[in-house]
C-alpha positions in Angstrom: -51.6 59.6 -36.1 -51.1 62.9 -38.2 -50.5 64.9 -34.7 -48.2 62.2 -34.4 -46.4 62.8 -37.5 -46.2 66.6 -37.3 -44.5 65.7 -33.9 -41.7 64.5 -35.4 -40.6 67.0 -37.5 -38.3 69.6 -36.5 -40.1 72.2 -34.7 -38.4 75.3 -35.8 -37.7 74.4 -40.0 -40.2 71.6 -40.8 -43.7 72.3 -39.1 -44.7 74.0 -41.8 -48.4 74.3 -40.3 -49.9 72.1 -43.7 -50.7 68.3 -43.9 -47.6 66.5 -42.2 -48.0 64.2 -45.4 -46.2 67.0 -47.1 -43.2 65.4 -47.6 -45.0 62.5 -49.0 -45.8 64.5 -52.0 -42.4 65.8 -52.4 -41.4 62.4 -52.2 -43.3 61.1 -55.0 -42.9 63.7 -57.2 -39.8 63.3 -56.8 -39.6 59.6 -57.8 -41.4 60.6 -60.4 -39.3 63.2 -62.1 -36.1 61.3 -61.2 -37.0 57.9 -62.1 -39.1 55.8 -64.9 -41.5 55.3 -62.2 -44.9 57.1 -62.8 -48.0 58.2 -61.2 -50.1 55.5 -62.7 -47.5 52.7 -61.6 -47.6 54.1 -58.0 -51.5 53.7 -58.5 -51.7 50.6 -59.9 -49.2 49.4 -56.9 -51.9 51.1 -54.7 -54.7 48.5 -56.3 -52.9 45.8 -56.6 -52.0 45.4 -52.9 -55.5 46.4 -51.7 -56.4 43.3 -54.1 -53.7 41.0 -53.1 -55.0 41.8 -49.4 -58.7 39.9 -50.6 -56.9 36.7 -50.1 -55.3 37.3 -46.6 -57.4 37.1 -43.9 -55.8 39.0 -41.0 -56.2 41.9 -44.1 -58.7 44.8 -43.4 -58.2 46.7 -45.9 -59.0 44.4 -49.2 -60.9 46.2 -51.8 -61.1 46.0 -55.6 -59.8 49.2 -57.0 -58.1 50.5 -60.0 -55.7 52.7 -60.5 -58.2 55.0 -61.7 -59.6 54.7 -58.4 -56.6 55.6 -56.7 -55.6 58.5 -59.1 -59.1 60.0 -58.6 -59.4 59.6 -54.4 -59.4 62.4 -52.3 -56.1 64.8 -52.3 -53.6 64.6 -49.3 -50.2 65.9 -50.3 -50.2 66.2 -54.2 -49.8 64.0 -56.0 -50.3 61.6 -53.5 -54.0 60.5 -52.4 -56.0 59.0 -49.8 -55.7 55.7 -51.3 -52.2 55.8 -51.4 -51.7 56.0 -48.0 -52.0 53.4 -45.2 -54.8 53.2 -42.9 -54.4 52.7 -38.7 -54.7 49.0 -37.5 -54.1 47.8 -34.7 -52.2 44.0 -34.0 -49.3 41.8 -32.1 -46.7 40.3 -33.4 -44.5 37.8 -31.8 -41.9 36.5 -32.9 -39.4 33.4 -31.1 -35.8 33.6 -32.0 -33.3 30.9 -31.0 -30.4 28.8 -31.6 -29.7 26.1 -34.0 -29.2 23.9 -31.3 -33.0 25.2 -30.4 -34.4 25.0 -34.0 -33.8 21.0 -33.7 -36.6 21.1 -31.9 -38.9 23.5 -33.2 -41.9 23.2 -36.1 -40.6 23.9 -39.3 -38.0 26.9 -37.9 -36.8 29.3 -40.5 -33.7 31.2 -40.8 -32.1 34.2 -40.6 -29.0 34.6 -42.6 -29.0 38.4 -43.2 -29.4 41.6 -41.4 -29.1 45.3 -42.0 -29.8 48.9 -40.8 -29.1 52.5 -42.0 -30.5 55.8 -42.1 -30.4 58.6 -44.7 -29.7 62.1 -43.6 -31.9 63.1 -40.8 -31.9 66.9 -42.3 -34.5 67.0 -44.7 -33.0 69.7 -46.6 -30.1 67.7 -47.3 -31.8 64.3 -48.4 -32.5 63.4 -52.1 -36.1 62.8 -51.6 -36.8 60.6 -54.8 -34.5 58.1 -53.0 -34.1 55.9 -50.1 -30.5 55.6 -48.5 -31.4 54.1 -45.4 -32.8 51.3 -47.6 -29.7 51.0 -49.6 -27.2 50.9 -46.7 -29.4 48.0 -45.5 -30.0 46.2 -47.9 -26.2 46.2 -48.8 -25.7 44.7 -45.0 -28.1 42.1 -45.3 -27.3 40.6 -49.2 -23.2 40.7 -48.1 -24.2 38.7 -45.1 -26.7 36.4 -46.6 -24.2 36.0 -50.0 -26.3 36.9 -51.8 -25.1 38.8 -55.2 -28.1 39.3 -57.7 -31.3 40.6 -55.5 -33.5 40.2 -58.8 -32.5 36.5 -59.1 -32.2 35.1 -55.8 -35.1 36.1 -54.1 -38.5 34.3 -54.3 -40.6 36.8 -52.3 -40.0 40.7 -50.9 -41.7 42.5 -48.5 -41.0 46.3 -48.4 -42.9 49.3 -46.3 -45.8 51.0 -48.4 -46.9 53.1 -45.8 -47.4 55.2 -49.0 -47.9 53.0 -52.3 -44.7 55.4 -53.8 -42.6 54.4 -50.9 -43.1 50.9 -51.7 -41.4 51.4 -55.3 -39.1 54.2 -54.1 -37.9 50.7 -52.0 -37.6 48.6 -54.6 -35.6 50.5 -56.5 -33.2 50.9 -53.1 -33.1 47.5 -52.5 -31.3 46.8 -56.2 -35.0 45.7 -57.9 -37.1 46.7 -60.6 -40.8 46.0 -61.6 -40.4 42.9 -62.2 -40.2 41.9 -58.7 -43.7 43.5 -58.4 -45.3 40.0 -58.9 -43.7 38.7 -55.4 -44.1 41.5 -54.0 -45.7 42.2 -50.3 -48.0 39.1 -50.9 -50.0 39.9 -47.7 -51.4 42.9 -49.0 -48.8 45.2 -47.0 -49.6 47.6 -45.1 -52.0 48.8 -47.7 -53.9 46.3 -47.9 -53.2 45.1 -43.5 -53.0 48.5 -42.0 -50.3 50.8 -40.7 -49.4 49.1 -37.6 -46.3 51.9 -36.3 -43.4 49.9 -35.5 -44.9 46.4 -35.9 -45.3 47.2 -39.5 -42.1 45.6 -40.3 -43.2 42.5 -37.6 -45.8 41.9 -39.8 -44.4 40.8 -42.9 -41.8 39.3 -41.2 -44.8 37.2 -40.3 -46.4 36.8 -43.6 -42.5 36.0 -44.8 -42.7 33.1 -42.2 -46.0 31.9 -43.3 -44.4 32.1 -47.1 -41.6 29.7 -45.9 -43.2 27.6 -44.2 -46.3 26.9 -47.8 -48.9 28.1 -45.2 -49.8 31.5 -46.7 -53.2 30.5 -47.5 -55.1 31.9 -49.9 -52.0 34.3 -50.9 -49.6 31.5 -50.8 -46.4 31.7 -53.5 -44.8 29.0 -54.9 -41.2 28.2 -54.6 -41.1 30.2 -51.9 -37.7 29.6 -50.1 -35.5 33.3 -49.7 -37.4 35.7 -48.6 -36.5 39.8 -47.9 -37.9 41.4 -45.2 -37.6 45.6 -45.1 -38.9 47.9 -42.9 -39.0 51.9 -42.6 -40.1 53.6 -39.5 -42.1 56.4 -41.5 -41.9 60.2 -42.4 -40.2 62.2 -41.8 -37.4 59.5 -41.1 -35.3 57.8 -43.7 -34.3 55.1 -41.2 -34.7 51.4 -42.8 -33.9 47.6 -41.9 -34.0 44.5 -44.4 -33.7 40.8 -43.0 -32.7 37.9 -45.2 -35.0 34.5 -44.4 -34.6 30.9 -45.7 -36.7 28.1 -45.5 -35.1 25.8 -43.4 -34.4 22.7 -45.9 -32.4 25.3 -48.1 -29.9 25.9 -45.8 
């Protein structure tokens, strides 16, 4: 995946001929120095999600860690570290849209009543790297679509992309959130705790966001569980992001 990675940046300003996770430790300093966001929250988001992913059992990646742990893994980018980062997995997801005339017939269909894309500047000397734009243009999209007016109140469980455990808070703050979301957050274990899955990471929470509002999440289960927010980020070095509003179907 790293060849992968260093693919994608520009050739002539951005392959800088060091770890393509680079901008990942830009990143999170960054969020760091901009933000009340610090080192040990990004590590103790790092633990908790490996933990959460314990009680899912399409998880990999479970492990009991502490943010110690995390702070004291091997080096990648500074200040980020190995156990900050996502792990390769490999999965399908599938998922089956239709109608409402179709989800008469259906088991237990849930809804989609918001949608939203955007990218932040694709020149990464021009991005503020301690936020994410893409995320805030889509989650704009998706609330005006879904009415829905105060994120923090209205939501009973958010999934965002932690392909790097700083990400993952660097997205909550886009999305109009603060830490107190971090007790619905990514249930699943995200992709932490599931594995980086390339552009299925954003198919699998929509999954686990299914399972959610449907009560059969398993071991990881929420309760109340009836809104749900979906968001996805294709990965460095892009800024590009999605969200996706989902209701139980009774709440509608």
């Amino acid at each position: 995946k790293d060849e992968l990675l260093a693919f994608a940046y520009d050739p002539v300003f951005n392959r800088l001929g060091v770890t393509p996770h680079y901008l990942a430790g830009i990143e999170m300093q960054q969020l760091i120095l901009q933000t009340d966001w610090s080192s040990i929250d990004v590590a103790e988001l790092a633990a908790t999600s490996r933990g959460k992913a314990l009680r899912n059992p399409l998880a990999p990646y479970g492990a009991r860690l502490s943010a110690g742990n995390v702070l004291d893994a091997r080096p990648v980018a500074s200040p980020v570290t190995e156990t900050m980062v996502a792990r390769h997995a490999d999965a399908a997801v599938v998922v089956v849209l239709g109608t409402a005339d179709a989800a008469d017939t259906a088991r237990a269909p849930v809804v989609i009543t918001g949608t939203g894309w955007g990218s932040g500047n694709s020149i990464l000397e021009r991005r503020p790297h301690g936020r994410s734009v893409g995320s805030e243009i889509a989650s704009e999209m998706a609330y005006a679509e879904a009415g829905i007016e105060w994120p923090d109140r209205e939501l009973d469980v958010v999934y965002v992309s932690d392909l790097y455990a700083h990400r993952a808070l660097m997205h909550v703050d886009a999305l109009g959130l603060d830490a107190d979301v971090l007790p619905i957050l990514n249930p699943d274990g995200g992709s932490l705790g599931t594995g980086d899955l390339f552009e299925a990471n954003g198919g699998a929470r929509f999954y686990d966001a299914v399972l959610q509002l449907r009560g059969e999440a398993g071991g990881h289960q929420l309760d109340g569980a009836e809104r749900a927010l979906v968001h996805g980020w294709r990965g460095l070095p892009t800024d590009s992001c999605a969200a996706v509003i989902l209701e139980a179907e009774g709440r509608i």
